[in-house]
C-alpha positions as CSV (number, residue, x, y, z in Angstrom):
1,X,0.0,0.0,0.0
2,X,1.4,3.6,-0.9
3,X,2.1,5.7,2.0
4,X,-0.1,8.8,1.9
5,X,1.2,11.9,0.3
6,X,1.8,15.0,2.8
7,X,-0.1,18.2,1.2
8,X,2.8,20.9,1.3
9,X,2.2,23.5,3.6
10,X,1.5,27.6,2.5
11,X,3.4,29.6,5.0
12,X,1.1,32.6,4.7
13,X,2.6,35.2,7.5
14,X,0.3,37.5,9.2
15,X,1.3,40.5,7.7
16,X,0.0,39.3,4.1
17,X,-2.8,38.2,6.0
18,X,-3.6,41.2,7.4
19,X,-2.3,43.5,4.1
20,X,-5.0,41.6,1.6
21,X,-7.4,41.8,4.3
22,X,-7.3,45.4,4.3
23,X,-7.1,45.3,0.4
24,X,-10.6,43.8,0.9
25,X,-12.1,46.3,3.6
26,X,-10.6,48.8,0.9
27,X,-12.6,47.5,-2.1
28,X,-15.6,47.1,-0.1
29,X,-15.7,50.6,1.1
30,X,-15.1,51.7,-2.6
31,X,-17.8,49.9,-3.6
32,X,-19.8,51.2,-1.1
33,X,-19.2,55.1,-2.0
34,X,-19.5,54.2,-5.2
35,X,-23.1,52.5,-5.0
36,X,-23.8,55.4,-2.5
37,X,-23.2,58.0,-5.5
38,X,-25.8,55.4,-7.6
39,X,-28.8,55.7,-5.0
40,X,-28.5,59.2,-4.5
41,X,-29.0,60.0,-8.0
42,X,-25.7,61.5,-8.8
43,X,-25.2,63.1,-11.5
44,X,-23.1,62.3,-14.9
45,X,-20.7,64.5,-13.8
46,X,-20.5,63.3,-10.2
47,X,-20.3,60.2,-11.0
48,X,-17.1,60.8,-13.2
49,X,-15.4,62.9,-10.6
50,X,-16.0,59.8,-7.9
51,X,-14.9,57.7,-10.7
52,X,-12.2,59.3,-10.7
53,X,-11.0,60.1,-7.5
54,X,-11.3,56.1,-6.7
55,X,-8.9,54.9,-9.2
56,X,-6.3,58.1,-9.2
57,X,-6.0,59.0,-5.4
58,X,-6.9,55.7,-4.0
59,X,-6.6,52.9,-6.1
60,X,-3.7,55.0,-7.6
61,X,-4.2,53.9,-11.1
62,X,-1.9,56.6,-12.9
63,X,-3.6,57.2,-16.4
64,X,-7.2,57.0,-17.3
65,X,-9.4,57.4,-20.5
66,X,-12.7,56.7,-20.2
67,X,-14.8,57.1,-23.8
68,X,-18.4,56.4,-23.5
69,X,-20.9,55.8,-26.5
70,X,-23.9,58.5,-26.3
71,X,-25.1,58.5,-29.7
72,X,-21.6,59.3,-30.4
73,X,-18.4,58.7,-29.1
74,X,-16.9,61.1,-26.5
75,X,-14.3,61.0,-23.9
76,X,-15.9,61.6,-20.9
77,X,-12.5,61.5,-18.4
78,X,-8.7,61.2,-19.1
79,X,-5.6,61.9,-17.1
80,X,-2.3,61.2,-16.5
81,X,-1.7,61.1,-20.6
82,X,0.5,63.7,-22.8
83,X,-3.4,64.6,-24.4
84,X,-5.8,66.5,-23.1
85,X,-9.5,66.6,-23.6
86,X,-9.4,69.1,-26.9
87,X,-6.5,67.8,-28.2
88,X,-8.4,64.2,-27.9
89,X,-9.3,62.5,-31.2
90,X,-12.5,60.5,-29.8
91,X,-12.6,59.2,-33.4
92,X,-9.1,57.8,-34.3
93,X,-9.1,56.0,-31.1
94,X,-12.1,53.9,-31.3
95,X,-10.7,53.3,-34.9
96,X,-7.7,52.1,-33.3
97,X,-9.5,50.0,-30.7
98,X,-11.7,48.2,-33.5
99,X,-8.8,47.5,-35.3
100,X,-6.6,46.0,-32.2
101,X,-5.4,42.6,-32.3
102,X,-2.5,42.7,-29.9
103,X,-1.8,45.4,-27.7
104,X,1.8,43.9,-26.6
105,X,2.7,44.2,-30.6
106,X,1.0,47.2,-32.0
107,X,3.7,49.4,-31.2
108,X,2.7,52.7,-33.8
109,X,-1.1,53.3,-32.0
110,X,-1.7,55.8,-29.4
111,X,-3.9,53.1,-27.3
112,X,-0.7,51.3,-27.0
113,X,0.7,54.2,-24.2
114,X,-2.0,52.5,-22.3
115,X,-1.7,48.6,-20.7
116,X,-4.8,47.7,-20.2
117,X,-8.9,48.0,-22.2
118,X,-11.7,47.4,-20.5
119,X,-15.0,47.3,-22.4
120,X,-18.1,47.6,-21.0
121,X,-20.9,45.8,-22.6
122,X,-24.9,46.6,-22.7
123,X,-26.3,43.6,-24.2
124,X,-24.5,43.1,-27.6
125,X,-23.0,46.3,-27.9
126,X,-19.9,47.6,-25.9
127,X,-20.9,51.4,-24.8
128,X,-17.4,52.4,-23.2
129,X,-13.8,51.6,-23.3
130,X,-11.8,52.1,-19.6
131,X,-8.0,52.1,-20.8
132,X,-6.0,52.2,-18.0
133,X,-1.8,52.3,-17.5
134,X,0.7,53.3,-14.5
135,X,-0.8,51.2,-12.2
136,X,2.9,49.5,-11.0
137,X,2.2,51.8,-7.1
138,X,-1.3,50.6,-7.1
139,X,-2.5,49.9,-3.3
140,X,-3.6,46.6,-5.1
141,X,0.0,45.5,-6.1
142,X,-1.9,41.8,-7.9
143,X,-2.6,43.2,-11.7
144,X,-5.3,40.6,-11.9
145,X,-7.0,41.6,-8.7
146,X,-6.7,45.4,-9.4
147,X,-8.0,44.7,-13.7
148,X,-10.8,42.9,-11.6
149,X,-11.7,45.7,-9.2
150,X,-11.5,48.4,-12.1
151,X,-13.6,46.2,-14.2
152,X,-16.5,46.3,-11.9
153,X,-16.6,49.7,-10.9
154,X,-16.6,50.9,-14.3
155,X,-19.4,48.5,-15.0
156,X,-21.5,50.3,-12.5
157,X,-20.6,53.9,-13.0
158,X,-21.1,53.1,-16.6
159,X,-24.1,51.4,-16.2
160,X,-25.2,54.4,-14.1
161,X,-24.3,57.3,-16.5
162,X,-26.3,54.9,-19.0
163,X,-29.5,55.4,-16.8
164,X,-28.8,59.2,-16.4
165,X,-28.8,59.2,-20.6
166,X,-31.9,57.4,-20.3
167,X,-33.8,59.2,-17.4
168,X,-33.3,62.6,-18.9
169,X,-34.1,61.5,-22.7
170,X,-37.8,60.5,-20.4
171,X,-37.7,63.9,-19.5
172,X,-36.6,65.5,-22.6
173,X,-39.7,63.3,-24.0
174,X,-41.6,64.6,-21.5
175,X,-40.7,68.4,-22.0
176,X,-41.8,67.6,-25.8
177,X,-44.9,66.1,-25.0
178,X,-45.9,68.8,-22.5
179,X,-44.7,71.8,-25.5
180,X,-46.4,69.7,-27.4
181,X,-50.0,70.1,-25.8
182,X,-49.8,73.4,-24.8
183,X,-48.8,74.0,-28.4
184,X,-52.1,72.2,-29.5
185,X,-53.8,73.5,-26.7
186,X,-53.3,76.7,-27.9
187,X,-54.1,75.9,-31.4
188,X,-57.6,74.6,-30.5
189,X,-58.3,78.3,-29.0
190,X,-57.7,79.6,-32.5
191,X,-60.6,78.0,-34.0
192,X,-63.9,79.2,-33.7
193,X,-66.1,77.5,-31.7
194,X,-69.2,77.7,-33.6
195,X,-69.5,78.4,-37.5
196,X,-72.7,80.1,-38.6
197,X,-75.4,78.5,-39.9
198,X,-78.4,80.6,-41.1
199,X,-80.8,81.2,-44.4
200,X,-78.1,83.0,-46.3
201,X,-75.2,81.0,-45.4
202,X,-74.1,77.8,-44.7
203,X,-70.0,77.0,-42.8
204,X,-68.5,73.9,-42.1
205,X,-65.3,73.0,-41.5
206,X,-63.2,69.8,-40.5
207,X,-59.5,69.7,-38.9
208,X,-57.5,66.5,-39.1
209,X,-54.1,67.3,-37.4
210,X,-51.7,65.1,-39.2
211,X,-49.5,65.5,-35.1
212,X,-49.6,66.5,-32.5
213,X,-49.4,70.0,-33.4
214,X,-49.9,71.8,-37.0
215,X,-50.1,74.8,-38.5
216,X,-53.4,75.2,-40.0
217,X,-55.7,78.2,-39.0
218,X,-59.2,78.8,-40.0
219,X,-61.1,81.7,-38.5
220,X,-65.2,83.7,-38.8
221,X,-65.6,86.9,-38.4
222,X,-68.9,88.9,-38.7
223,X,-68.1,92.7,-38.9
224,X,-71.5,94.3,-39.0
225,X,-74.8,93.4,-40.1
226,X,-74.2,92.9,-43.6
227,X,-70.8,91.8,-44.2
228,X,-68.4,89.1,-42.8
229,X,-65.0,87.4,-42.9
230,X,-63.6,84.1,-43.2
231,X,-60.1,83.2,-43.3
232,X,-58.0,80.3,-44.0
233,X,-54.1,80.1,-42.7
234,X,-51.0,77.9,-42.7
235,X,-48.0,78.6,-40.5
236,X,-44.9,77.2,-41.5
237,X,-43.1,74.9,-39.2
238,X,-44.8,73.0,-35.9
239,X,-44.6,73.0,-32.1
240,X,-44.7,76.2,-29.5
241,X,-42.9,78.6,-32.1
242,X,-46.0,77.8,-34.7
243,X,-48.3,78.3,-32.4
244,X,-47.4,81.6,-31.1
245,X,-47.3,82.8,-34.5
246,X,-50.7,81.7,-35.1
247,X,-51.9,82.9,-31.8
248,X,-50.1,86.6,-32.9
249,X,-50.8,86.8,-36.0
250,X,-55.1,85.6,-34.9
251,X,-54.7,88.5,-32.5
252,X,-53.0,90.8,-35.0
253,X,-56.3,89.7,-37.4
254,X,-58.9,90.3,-35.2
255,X,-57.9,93.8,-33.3
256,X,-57.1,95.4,-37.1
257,X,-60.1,93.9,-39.1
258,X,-63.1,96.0,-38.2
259,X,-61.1,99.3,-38.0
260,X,-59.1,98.7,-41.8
261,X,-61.7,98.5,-44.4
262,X,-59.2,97.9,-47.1
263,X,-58.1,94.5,-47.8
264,X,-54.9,96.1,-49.2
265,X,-54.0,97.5,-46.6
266,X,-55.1,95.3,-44.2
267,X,-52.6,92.6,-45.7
268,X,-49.6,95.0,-45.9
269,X,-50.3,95.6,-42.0
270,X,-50.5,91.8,-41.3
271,X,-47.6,91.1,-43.4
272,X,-44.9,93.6,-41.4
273,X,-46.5,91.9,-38.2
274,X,-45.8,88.6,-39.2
275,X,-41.9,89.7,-40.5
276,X,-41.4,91.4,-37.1
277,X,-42.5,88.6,-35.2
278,X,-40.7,85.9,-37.4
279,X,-37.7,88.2,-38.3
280,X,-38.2,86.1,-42.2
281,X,-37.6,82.6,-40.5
282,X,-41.4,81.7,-40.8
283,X,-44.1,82.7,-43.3
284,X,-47.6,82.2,-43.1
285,X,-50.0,81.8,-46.6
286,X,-53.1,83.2,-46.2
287,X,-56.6,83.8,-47.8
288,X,-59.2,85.8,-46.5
289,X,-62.4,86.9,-47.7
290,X,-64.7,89.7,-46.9
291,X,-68.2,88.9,-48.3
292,X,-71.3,91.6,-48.0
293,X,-74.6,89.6,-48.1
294,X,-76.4,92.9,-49.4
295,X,-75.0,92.9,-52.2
296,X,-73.4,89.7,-52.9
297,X,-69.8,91.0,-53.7
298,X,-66.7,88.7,-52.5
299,X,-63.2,90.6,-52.1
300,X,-60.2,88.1,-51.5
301,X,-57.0,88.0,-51.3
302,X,-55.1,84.8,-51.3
303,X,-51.4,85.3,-50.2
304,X,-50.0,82.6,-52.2
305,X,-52.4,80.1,-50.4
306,X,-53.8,77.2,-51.9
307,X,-56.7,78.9,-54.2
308,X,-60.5,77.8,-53.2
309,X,-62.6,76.8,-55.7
310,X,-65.8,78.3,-56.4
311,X,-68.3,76.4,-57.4
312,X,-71.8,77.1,-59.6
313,X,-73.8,75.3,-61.9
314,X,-70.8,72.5,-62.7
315,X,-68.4,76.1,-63.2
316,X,-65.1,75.9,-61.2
317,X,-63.8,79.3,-60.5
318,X,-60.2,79.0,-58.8
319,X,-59.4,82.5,-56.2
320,X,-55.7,83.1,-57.2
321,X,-56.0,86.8,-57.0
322,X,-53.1,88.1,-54.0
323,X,-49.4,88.3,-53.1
324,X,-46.8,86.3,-51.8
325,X,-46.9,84.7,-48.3
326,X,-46.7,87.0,-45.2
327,X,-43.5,87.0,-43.4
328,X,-41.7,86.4,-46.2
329,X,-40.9,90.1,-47.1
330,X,-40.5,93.2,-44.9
331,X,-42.7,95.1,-47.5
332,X,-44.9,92.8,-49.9
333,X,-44.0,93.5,-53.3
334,X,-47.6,93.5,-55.0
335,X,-51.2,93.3,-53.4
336,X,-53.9,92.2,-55.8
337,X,-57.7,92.3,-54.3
338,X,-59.9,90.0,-56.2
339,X,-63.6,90.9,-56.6
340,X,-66.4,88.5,-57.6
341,X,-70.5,88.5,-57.6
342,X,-71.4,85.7,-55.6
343,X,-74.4,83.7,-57.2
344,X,-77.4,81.9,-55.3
345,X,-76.6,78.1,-54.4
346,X,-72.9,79.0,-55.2
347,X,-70.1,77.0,-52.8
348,X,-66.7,77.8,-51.7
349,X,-64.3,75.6,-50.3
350,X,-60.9,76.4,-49.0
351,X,-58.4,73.6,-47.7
352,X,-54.9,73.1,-46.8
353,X,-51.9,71.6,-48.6
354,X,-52.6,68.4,-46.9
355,X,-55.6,67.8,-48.8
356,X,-53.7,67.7,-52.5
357,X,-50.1,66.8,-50.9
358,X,-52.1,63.2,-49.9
359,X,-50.5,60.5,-51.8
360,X,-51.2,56.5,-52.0
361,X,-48.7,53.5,-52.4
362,X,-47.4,54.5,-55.7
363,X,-46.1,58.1,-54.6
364,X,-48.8,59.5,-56.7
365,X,-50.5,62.9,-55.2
366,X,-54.0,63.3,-55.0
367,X,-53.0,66.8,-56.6
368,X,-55.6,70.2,-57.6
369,X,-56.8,68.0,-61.1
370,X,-58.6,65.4,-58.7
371,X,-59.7,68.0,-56.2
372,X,-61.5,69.9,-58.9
373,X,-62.7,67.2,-59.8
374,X,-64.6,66.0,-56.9
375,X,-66.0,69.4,-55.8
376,X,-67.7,69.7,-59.2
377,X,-69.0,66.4,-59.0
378,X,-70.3,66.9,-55.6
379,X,-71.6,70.2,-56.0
380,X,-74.8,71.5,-55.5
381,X,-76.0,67.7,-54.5
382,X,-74.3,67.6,-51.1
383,X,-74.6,70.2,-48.3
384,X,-70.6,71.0,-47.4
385,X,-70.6,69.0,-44.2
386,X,-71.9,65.9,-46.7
387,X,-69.6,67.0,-48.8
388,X,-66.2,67.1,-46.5
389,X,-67.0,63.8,-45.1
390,X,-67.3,62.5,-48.3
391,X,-63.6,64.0,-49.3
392,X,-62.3,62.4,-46.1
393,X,-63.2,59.6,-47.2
394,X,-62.1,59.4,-50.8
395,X,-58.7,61.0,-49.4
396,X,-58.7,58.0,-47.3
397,X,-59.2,55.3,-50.2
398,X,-56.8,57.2,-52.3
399,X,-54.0,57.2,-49.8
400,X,-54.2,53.4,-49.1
401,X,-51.8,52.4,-46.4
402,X,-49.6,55.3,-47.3
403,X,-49.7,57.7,-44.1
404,X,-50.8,61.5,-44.6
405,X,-48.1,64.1,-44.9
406,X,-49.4,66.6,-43.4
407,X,-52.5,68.5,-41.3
408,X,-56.0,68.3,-43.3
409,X,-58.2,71.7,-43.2
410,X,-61.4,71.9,-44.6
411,X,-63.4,75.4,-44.5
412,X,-66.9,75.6,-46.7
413,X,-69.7,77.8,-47.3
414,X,-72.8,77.4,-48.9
415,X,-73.7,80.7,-50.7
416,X,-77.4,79.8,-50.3
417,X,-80.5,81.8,-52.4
C-alpha cells in the first residue's frame, strides 16, 4: 500500500494576511461610496469625478481614458496622458480599438501608451472603453485583482451614466410632450367654436391634425350686419414657435379687421407683423375673404395660399387673385384684391396643402386636377358638411396604407339663395 502523500504547507505570514485583508475592507468601502453616489441620484458628472478620485488617489491607477458611447463617441475622463480633452481625437481612437489585435505588438497606436482596455458591454453592444496604464504603485500591487476591481466599478458607474442618458431622454420626451399640448392647446383656442349657420349662409369646416401640433388656422368673423370674414391660414413649421405665431398673428387679425376696411392695406399691416415677429424665419399663406350679403360682392385675397374653388352650376372658378406669403418680405411686393358677384346656391371651399399633398402607395398625389374634380361632382347635391365627409373619405381610399403628410383643413360655405 502507498504511504499517503503530505499536502505541502503555504506559509502565509500575518502580515500578508492582514495586508489583503485590508485590500478587501478597501474595495468594499469603494464599492460602497461608489453605489452610495448610484442611490443618490448623482449626476453624470458626479459620477465621473467619484470615478475618478477612486482609481487616481486611492486605487492609484496613474492614467485613465474613459470614452463612452452617447449616440456618439466622446471621452468623458482622461488623465495622467500627454493629451488633453481638446486635443483628444474621440474618433481615431475607437478606430484604433476596432482594429486591435494585440496590444503587446501594435507598437505605432496611441492606445498602445495604455496597458490595459476594458470594455463595458450593454447587451450586444460595448458602450465604453476604460483604458488604464501606471498602475505599478497601485494599493492593489496583484494586476489581476486590481484589472478585476477596475472592471467592476466601471461596470457600474457606466451602467449608471447609462441610466442618467436614459432618465433625462424620459424627460426630454416629456418636455416635448408637454410643448407639445400646450402648443395644441393653444391651437384649439384659434378656431372658432361655432360656424354660422343661417338662411343665407351655410359654414363647415373639419380639422384632421396630421401631429400633434400643426399649422393650419381657419377663423369667422362677422363685422356688422351685412358683411363678414372668413379666413384660412398655414404657418410654417410646428410646435410652440408655430403656435405663437398663429396665436399673434389671430390676435394681430382680429384687433385690425373691423377698424381697416381695405383688404390692401389690411394685408400690408399683417404682413410687417408677421416679418417682425418671425424676423423672415417663418411665413404664413393666407386667404381671406370679406363677403357683403347685401349685395353679394366677394373681395379676396389669397397670399400665395392654396386657391378655393368656387363652385356654380358644374363652373369651377379658382381665387388666385393676391401676393406672396406673409412673413416672407419686410414690405410685400404686390397686393392684388380680387372681386367677384357671388351667385345663389354657389359654394366655396378652401383647404390646406394636406388635402392635394395626400399621396397612395405609388407616390402619386391626389393633386388640384382630382380635387377639382370632386367638388364639381359633388356640387350643389351635397350640403358642405356631406360633402367634406365624403372628401375624407375618398382621401382615405386614395392614400391606401400610405400615411398623410401633413395637417387636413377643410373650411366651406354654402352661398345659399
Amino acid at each position: 500500500m502507498n504511504p499517503q502523500k503530505e499536502i505541502p504547507k503555504i506559509e502565509v505570514s500575518k502580515e500578508a494576511l492582514a495586508e489583503e485583508l485590508h485590500v478587501k475592507k478597501l474595495q468594499l468601502h469603494w464599492l460602497l461610496q461608489i453605489t452610495k453616489a448610484i442611490n443618490y441620484n448623482f449626476t453624470t458628472k458626479q459620477l465621473l469625478d467619484v470615478y475618478e478620485h477612486v482609481l487616481n488617489s486611492q486605487l492609484k491607477v496613474e492614467k485613465l481614458a474613459l470614452l463612452l458611447h452617447d449616440r456618439a463617441w466622446k471621452c468623458a475622463l482622461l488623465y495622467g496622458t500627454e493629451k488633453d480633452m481638446n486635443s483628444f481625437d474621440v474618433g481615431k481612437t475607437i478606430s484604433e480599438l476596432n482594429s486591435l489585435h494585440n496590444l503587446e505588438t501594435e507598437k505605432q497606436l496611441w492606445i498602445k501608451t495604455f496597458e490595459s482596455i476594458l470594455p463595458v458591454h450593454h447587451k450586444d453592444n460595448i458602450i465604453a472603453y476604460a483604458l488604464l496604464g501606471g498602475y505599478e504603485n497601485s494599493v492593489i500591487p496583484r494586476k489581476n485583482e486590481l484589472i478585476a476591481f477596475v472592471q467592476t466599478i466601471t461596470n457600474l458607474i457606466v451602467v449608471a451614466i447609462e441610466n442618467n442618458h436614459v432618465a433625462d431622454e424620459k424627460i426630454r420626451q416629456a418636455g416635448i410632450s408637454a410643448e407639445l399640448q400646450l402648443a395644441a392647446q393653444m391651437q384649439s383656442q384659434l378656431f372658432p367654436e361655432v360656424l354660422p349657420l343661417t338662411d343665407e349662409y351655410d359654414f363647415c369646416a373639419t380639422y384632421l391634425p396630421h401631429q400633434e401640433v400643426g399649422g393650419d388656422y381657419y377663423d369667422f368673423v362677422q363685422l356688422n350686419k351685412d358683411e363678414f370674414a372668413f379666413c384660412m391660414a398655414d404657418v410654417s413649421g410646428k410646435g410652440i414657435p408655430a403656435a405663437l405665431l398663429a396665436s399673434n398673428f389671430q390676435a394681430n387679425l382680429h384687433a385690425h379687421i373691423n377698424h381697416i376696411n381695405s383688404l390692401s392695406d389690411l394685408i400690408n399691416l399683417l404682413n410687417r407683423k408677421v416679418f417682425a415677429s418671425a424676423k423672415g424665419e417663418k411665413f404664413i399663406t393666407f386667404f381671406l375673404g370679406k363677403y357683403n350679403k347685401r349685395t353679394r360682392e366677394l373681395q379676396y385675397v389669397n397670399a400665395a395660399h392654396n386657391p378655393p374653388f368656387l363652385i356654380h352650376d358644374k363652373v369651377v372658378y379658382m381665387l388666385n387673385e393676391g401676393s406672396t406669403g406673409l412673413g416672407m418680405f419686410e414690405e410685400l411686393p404686390f397686393v392684388n384684391v380680387g372681386k367677384l358677384f357671388i351667385p345663389p346656391n354657389a359654394q366655396l371651399h378652401c383647404y390646406t396643402d394636406g388635402v392635394t399633398d395626400a399621396v397612395n402607395d405609388r407616390g402619386e398625389e391626389f393633386g388640384m386636377d382630382r380635387l377639382r374634380d370632386f367638388l364639381a361632382s359633388k356640387v350643389p347635391y351635397q350640403s358642405p358638411k356631406e360633402l367634406q365627409q365624403s372628401l375624407v373619405n375618398t382621401l382615405n381610399s386614395f392614400r391606401e396604407t400610405s400615411d398623410f403628410t401633413d395637417d387636413i383643413t377643410l373650411l366651406s360655405c354654402h352661398f345659399k339663395g
